[in-house]
Legacy VTK file of the C-alpha trace (Angstrom):
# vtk DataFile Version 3.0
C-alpha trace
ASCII
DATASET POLYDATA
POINTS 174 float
34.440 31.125 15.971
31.868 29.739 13.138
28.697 31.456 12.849
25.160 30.162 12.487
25.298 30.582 8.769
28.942 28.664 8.536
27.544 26.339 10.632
24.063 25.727 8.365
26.203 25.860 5.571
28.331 23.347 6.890
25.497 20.974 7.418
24.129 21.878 4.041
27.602 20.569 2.619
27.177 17.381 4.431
23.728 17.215 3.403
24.784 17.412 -0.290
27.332 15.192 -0.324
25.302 12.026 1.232
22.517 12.472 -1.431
25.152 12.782 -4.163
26.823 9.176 -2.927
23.954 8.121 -2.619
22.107 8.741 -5.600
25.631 7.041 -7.260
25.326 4.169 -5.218
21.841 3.315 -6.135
22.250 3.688 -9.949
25.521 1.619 -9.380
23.295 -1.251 -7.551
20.062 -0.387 -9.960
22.967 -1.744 -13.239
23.595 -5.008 -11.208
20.219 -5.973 -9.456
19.504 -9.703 -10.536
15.347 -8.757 -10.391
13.177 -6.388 -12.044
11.905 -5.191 -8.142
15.648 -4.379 -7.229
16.476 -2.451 -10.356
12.928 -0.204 -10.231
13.802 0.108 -6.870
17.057 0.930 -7.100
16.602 3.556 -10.119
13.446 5.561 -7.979
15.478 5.668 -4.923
18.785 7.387 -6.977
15.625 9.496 -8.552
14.440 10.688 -4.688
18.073 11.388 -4.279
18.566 13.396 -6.718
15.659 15.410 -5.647
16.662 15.653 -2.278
20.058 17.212 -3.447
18.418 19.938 -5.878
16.384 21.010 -2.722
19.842 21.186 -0.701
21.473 23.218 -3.900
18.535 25.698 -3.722
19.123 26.197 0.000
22.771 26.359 -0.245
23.001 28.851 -3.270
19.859 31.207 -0.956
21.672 30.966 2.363
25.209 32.091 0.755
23.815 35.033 -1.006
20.727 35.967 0.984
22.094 34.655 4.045
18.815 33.922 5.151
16.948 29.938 5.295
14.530 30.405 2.466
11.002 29.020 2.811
10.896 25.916 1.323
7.823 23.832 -0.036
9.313 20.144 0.342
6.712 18.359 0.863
8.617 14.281 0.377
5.592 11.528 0.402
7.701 9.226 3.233
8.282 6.777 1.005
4.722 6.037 -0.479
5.670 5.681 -3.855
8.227 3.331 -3.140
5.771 1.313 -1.529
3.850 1.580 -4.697
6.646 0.619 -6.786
7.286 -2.602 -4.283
3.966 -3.524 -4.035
3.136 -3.576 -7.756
6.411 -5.317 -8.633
5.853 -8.057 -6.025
2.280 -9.040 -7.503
3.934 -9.585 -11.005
6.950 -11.481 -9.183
5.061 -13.482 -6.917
7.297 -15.670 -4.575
9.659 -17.287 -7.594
12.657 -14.948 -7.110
16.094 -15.710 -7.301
18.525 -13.936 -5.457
22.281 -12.965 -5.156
24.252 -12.387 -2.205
25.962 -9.463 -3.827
22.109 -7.953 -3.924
21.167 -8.777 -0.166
24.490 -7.107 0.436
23.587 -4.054 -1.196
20.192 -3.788 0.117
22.067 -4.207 3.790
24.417 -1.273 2.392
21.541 0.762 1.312
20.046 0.495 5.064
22.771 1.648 6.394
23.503 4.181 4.279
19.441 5.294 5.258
19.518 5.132 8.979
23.536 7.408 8.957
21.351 9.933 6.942
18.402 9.507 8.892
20.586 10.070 12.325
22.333 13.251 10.114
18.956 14.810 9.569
17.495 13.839 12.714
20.931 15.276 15.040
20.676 18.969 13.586
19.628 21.036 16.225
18.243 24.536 14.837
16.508 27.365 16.236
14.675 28.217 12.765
11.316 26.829 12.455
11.814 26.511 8.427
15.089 24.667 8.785
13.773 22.884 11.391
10.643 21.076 9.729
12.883 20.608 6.620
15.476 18.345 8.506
12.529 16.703 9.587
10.464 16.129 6.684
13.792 14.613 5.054
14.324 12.119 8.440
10.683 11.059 7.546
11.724 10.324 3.853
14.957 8.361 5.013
13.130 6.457 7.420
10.553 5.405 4.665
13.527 4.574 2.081
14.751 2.000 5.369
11.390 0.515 6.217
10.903 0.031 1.615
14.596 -1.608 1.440
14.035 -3.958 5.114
10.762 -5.488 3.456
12.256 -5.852 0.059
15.492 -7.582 1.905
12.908 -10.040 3.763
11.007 -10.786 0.772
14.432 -11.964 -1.181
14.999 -13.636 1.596
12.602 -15.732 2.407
9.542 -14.952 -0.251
6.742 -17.416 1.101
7.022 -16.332 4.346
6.998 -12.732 3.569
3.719 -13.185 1.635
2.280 -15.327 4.937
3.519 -11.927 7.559
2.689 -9.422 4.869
-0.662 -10.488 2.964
-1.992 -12.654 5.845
-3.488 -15.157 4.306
-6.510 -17.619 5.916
-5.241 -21.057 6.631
-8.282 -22.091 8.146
-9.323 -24.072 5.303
-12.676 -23.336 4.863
LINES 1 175
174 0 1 2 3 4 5 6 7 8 9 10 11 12 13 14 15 16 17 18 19 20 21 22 23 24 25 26 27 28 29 30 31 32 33 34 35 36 37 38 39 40 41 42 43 44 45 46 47 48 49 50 51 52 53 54 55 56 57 58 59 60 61 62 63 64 65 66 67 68 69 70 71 72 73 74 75 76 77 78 79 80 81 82 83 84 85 86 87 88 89 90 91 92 93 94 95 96 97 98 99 100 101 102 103 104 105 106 107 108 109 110 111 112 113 114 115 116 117 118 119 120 121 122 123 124 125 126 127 128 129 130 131 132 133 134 135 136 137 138 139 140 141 142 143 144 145 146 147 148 149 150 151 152 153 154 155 156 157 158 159 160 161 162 163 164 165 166 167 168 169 170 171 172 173
């Protein structure tokens, strides 16, 4: 029968190995983004990754030697500086983008690959308030890394439009 700490540590494997593919997959996509908004994108998302797996590393190496869930201080911004990152890149783009269908597909790849790790983080039940808030704190980040990739998908899409729903302009004329 699997203990609580085989069990955590199990998770924590899982954990791992979804920021590790995904961190690849986004500096795979970042190389063949058509736009300067997809690659910046792209390479901050593989760098959240990344940071996301050194916090699951720490954990890991605590649990099997201390066996113990260490406090943690991950504090992840919910996607803010994406936002930043899209927002600033948009006002030098403006709506003259050209897109490929290989990058809407990898944007649609990328939100999927967000809302499997969101469910991940969001289906581990724990007793321990520390391991807890930290499975939650990371469902928060995923779910930010969704909503960033979703607008940037709608603004290749259809750029005008997104610029109408998301700036809301005055067409009253006066």
């Amino acid at each position: 029968m699997a203990t609580e700490q085989d069990r955590t540590l199990g998770a924590l494997k899982i954990a791992l190995q979804m920021e590790i593919d995904g961190k690849e997959y986004y500096q795979k996509v970042a190389k063949d983004s058509s736009n300067k908004l997809g690659r910046e994108l792209f390479q901050a998302l593989a760098m959240e990754e990344d940071i996301h797996r050194q916090k699951f590393e720490e954990i890991y190496s605590t649990i099997s030697h201390k066996k113990a869930w260490p406090k943690t201080d991950f504090r992840p911004d919910k996607g803010a500086r994406l936002r930043n990152i899209f927002a600033t890149a948009i006002q030098e783009m403006g709506s003259n983008v050209k897109t490929l269908a290989s990058e809407l597909e990898a944007i649609q790849t990328a939100m999927s690959m967000e809302n499997k790790t969101y469910d991940f983080y969001k289906s581990q039940n724990t007793s321990y308030d520390t391991e807890r808030e930290l499975y939650e704190a990371l469902a928060a980040e995923e779910r930010g890394h969704y909503l960033v990739l979703r607008d940037y998908s709608e603004y290749l899409t259809d750029p005008a439009g997104w610029f109408i729903e998301k700036e809301h302009p005055s067409l009253d004329g006066g």
